[in-house]
C-alpha positions in Angstrom: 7.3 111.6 72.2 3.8 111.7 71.1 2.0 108.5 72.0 5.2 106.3 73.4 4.5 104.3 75.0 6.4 103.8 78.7 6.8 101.2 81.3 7.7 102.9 84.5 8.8 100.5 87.5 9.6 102.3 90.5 9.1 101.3 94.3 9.1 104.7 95.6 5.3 106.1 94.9 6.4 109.8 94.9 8.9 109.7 92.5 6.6 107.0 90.4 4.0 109.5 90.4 6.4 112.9 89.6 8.4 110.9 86.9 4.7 110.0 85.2 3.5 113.3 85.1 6.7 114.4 83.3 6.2 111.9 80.7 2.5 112.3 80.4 3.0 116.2 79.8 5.5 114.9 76.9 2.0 113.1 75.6 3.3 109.4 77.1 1.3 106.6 77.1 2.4 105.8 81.1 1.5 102.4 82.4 3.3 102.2 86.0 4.2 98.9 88.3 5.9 99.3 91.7 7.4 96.2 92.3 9.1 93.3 89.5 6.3 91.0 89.6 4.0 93.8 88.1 6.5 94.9 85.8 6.7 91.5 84.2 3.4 90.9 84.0 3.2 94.3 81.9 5.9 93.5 79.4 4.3 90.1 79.1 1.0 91.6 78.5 1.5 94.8 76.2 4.0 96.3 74.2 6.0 99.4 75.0 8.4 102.0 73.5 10.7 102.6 76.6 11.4 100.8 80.2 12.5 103.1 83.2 12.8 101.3 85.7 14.3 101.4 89.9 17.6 99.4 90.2 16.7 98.6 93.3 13.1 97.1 94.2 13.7 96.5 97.6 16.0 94.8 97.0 19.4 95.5 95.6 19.2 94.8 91.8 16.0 93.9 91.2 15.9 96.3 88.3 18.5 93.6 86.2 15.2 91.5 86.2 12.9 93.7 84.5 15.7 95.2 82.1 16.2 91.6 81.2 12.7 90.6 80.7 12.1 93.8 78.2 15.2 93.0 76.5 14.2 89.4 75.7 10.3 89.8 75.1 10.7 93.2 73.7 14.2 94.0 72.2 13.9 96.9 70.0 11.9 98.6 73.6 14.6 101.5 75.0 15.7 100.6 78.3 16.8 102.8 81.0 17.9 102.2 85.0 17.9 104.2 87.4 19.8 104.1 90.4 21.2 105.9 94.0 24.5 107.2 93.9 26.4 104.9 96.0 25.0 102.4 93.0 26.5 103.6 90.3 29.1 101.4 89.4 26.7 98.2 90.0 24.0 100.0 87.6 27.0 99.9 84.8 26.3 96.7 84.9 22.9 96.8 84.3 24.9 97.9 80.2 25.7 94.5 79.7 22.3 93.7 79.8 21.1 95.7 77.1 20.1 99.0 79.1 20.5 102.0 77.1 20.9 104.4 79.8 22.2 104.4 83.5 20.7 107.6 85.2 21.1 109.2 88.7 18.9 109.9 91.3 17.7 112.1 92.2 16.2 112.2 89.1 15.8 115.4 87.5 12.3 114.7 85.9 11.9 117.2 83.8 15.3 116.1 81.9 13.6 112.5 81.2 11.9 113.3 78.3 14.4 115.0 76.3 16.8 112.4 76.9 14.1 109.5 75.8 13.3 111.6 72.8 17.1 111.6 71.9 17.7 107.9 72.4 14.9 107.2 70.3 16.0 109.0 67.6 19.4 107.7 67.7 17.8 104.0 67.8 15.7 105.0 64.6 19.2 106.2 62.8 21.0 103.0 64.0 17.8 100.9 62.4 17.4 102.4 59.3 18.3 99.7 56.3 21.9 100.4 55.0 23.0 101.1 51.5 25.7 100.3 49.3 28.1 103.6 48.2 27.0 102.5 44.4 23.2 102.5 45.0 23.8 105.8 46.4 25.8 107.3 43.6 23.5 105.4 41.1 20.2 107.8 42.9 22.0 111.0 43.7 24.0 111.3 40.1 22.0 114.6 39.6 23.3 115.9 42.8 27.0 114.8 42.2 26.4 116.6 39.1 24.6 119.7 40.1 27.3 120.1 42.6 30.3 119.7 40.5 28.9 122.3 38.5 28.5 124.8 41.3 32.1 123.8 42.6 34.0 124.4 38.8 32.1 128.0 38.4 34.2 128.9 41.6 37.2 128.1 39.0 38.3 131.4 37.0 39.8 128.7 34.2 36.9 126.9 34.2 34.4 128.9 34.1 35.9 131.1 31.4 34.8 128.0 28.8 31.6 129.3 26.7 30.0 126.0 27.5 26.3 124.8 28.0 25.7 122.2 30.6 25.1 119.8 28.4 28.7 120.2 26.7 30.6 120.8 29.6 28.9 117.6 31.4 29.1 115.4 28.5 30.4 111.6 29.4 30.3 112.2 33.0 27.1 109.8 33.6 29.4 107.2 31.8 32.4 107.7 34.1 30.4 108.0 37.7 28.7 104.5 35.9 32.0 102.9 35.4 32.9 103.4 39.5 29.6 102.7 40.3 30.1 98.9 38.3 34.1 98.9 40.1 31.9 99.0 43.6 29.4 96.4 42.4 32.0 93.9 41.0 33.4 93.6 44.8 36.5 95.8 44.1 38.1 92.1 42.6 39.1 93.9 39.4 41.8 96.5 39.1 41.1 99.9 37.4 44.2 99.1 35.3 42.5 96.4 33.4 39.2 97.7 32.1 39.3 101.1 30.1 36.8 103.3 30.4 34.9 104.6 27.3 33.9 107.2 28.9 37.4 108.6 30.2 38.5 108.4 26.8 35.6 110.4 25.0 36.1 113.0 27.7 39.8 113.7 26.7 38.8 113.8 23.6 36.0 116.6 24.0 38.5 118.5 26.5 41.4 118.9 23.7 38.6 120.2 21.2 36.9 122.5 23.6 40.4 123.8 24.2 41.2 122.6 27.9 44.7 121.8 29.5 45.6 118.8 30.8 46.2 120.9 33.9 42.4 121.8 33.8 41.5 118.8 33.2 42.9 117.2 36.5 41.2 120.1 38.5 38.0 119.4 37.0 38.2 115.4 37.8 39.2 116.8 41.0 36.4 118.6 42.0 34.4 115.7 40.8 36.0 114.0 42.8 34.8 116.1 46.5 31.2 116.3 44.8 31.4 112.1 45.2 32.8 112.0 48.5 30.5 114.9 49.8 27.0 113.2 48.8 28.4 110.2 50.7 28.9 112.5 53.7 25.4 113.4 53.3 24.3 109.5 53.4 26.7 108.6 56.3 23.8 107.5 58.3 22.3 104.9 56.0 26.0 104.0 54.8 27.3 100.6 55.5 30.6 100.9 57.5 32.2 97.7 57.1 32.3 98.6 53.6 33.1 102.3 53.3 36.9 102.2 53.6 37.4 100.0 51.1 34.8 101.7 48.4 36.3 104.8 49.2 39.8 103.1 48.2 38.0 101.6 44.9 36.6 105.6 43.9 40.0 107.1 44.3 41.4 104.0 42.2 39.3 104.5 39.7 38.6 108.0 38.9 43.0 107.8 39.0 42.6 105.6 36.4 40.4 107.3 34.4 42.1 110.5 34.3 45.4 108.5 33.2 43.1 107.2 30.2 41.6 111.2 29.7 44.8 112.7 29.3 46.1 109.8 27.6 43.5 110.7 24.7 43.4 114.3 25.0 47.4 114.0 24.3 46.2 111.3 21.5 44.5 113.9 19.9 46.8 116.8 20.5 49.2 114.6 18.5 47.3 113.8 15.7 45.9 117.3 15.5 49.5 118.8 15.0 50.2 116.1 12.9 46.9 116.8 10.3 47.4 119.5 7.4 43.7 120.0 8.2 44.0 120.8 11.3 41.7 124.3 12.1 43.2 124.3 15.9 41.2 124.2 18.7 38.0 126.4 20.9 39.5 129.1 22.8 38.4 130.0 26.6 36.5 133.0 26.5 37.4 135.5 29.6 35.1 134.7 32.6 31.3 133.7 30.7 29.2 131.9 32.9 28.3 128.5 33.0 24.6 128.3 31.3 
């Protein structure tokens, strides 16, 4: 809490002056007013992180007139009432006008600070800009990768390809890119009626590095829980209204594209047992690691 600043409003000068010093040992900037007329005057005449402030002023509810002066000349200020027991259910009201707390006296002072510090935080979370599932892909497609990788050498079939990265991660960029434009387009196309160049190479590839089609849908798979666990890890900058239905659009489309994979991989297989020339096909190798 380092240099927040804090309105404090509180009739009572004892617990004014014990709530202050807790706040000043957090490092507050504390400017106190004991009655509503100063408290106005301050959030007229300075800004300020966080309001505590007395529900009652003498008189009952006076706090509702500070909360709702902060709110209106300083809304992105943290606001929190405090109030008597018997009170309670009239500070509940003080929620619908924008307080962000409703605490109890007595006030357990030394409790304050951690529970500002948490508020604040959660405030800075809410506030932070929101992104769009493809502009996260699009900047973490190393990670999606890097895990993917990680998650198939836990795979005794998979790993057992002698692969390098390069080979084993070929056409992947092009299929992440191909959701990635599905989320962009605003989901108004269906995966059935754009084929994926990529999806296509890669069945391809997996019939001549000697893969299964059984492999091949564990592999998508896994790709699959790398995608869904960098969104987890970008939950907080995520936009919600839009995260059901992109969710929807991924499975749609990586479905899609392994319907086109093992379409070609089984193109291939054909025409490979078809060709005279045919040499066959790369072997797994028994449990080398992924390079």
């Amino acid at each position: 809490m380092t240099n927040t600043r804090v309105l404090l409003v509180d009739d009572d000068s004892n617990e004014r002056y014990l709530t202050r010093k807790s706040l000043e040992k957090q490092n507050c900037d504390v400017v106190s007013a004991k009655n509503v007329t100063e408290a106005l005057h301050e959030i007229d005449t300075q800004p300020f992180d966080v309001l505590v402030t007395d529900l009652n002023m003498p008189e009952a509810g006076d706090g509702f007139a500070v909360v709702t002066a902060m709110h209106h000349t300083q809304p992105d200020a943290l606001n929190v009432v405090v109030s008597e027991f018997p009170d309670v259910n009239r500070a509940m009201d003080a929620i619908a006008l924008q307080a962000d707390e409703v605490l109890v006296k007595p006030l357990k002072v030394e409790e304050l600070p951690e529970m500002i510090n948490k508020k604040i935080a959660t405030a800075e979370s809410a506030a932070k800009p929101k992104e769009t599932i493809a502009s996260i892909l699009n900047r973490e497609f190393d990670l999606v990768t890097t895990l993917w990788l990680e998650r198939m050498k836990q795979v005794t079939e998979l790993r057992a390809f002698r692969l390098t990265v390069a080979e084993r991660t070929a056409n992947i960029r092009e299929m992440v890119a191909a959701i990635t434009e599905r989320l962009l387009s605003g989901r108004k196309e269906e995966a059935a009626d754009h084929a994926c160049a990529g999806a296509i190479a890669h069945g391809k590839l997996r019939f001549r590095q000697g893969y299964t089609v059984a492999l091949m849908m564990q592999e998508t798979r896994l790709l699959q829980v790398s995608i869904f666990e960098i969104i987890d890890q970008n939950l907080d900058t995520v936009d919600f209204t839009l995260l059901l239905p992109d969710l929807m659009t991924i499975a749609d489309e990586m479905n899609s594209q392994s319907i086109q994979s093992v379409q070609s991989f089984m193109g291939a297989q054909s025409a490979a047992a078809l060709s005279p020339l045919t040499s066959g096909t790369a072997k797994a190798a028994p449990l080398l690691p992924i390079r």
